[in-house]
N, C-alpha and C positions, 0 to 999 in steps of 0.2 A: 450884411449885418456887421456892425462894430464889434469889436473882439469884447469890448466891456458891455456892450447887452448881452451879447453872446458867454460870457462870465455868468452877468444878472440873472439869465435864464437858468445856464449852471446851477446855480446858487440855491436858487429857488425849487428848481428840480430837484434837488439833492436831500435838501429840506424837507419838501413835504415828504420822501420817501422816510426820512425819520424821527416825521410826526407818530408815529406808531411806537415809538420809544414813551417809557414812564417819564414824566416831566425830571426826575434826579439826572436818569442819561440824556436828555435832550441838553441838557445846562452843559453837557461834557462837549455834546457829540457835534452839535452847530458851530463854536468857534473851531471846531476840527476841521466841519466842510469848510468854513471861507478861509480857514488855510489851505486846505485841497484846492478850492477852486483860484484863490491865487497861486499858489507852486504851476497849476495848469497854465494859469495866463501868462507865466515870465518864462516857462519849458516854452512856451510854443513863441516867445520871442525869442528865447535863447535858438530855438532850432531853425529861426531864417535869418539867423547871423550866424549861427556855423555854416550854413547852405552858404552865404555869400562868403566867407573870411574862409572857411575848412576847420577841418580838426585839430591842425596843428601850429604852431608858428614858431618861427625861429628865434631862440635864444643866442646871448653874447655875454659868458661871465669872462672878463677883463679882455685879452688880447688874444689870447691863446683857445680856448673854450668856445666852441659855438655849438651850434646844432639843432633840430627839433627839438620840439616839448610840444607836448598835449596844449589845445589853447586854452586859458583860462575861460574862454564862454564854456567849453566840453567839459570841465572839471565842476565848472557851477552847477552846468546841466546835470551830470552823473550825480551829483550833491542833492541837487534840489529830489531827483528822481528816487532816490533812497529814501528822503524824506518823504514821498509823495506814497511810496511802497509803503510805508509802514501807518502814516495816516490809513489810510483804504485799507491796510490788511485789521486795523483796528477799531473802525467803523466797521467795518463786516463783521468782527466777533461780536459786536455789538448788537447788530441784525440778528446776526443766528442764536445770541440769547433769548432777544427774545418774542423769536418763531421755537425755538425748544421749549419756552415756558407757556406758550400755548399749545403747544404739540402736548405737554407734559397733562394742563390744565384737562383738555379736550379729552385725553385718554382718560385720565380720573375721573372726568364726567361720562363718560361710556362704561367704566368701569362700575361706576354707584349704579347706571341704570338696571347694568345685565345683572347685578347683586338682585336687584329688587326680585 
């Protein structure tokens, strides 16, 4: 399977789990996933170019100066990975509103019944 159906499916999967969102948060929440699911797709290039290059590479400031540094693919990677954390941890509070507002909903309605 191609990394970009393998995305599409992402995408799509991702999606309908937050069809279950009011149409206000769906308008938020979906350009969130196909940023999620691109941040995935260019992490998992970035990580079989650090496999092949490694983590580091050497620097040369003027004559004197040399040495490792982090490679720039591992700083994009750690970059993008922050980004990708805080997507998902934000999309989740999203979910868990609202399963709380029908957790909330459901009790008020067991509530009215046991009144009656």
């Amino acid at each position: 399977m191609t990394e970009d159906r393998t995305m599409k499916e992402r995408l799509k999967r991702l999606k309908e789990i937050y069809r279950s969102l009011p149409d206000n948060m769906q308008e938020l929440a979906f350009p969130m996933i196909e940023n999620l699911t691109f941040i995935e797709s260019q992490m998992n290039r970035l990580q079989k170019q650090i496999e092949q290059e490694g983590l580091t590479e050497e620097y040369q400031n003027g004559s004197n100066q040399k040495g490792m540094k982090q490679s720039a693919s591992m700083q994009t990677y750690n970059s993008l990975m922050k980004n990708y954390v805080s997507i998902y941890s934000k999309l989740e509070k999203m979910l868990s509103h609202v399963k709380e507002d029908n957790k909330s909903k459901l009790e008020n309605f067991k509530k009215m019944i046991d009144d009656e």
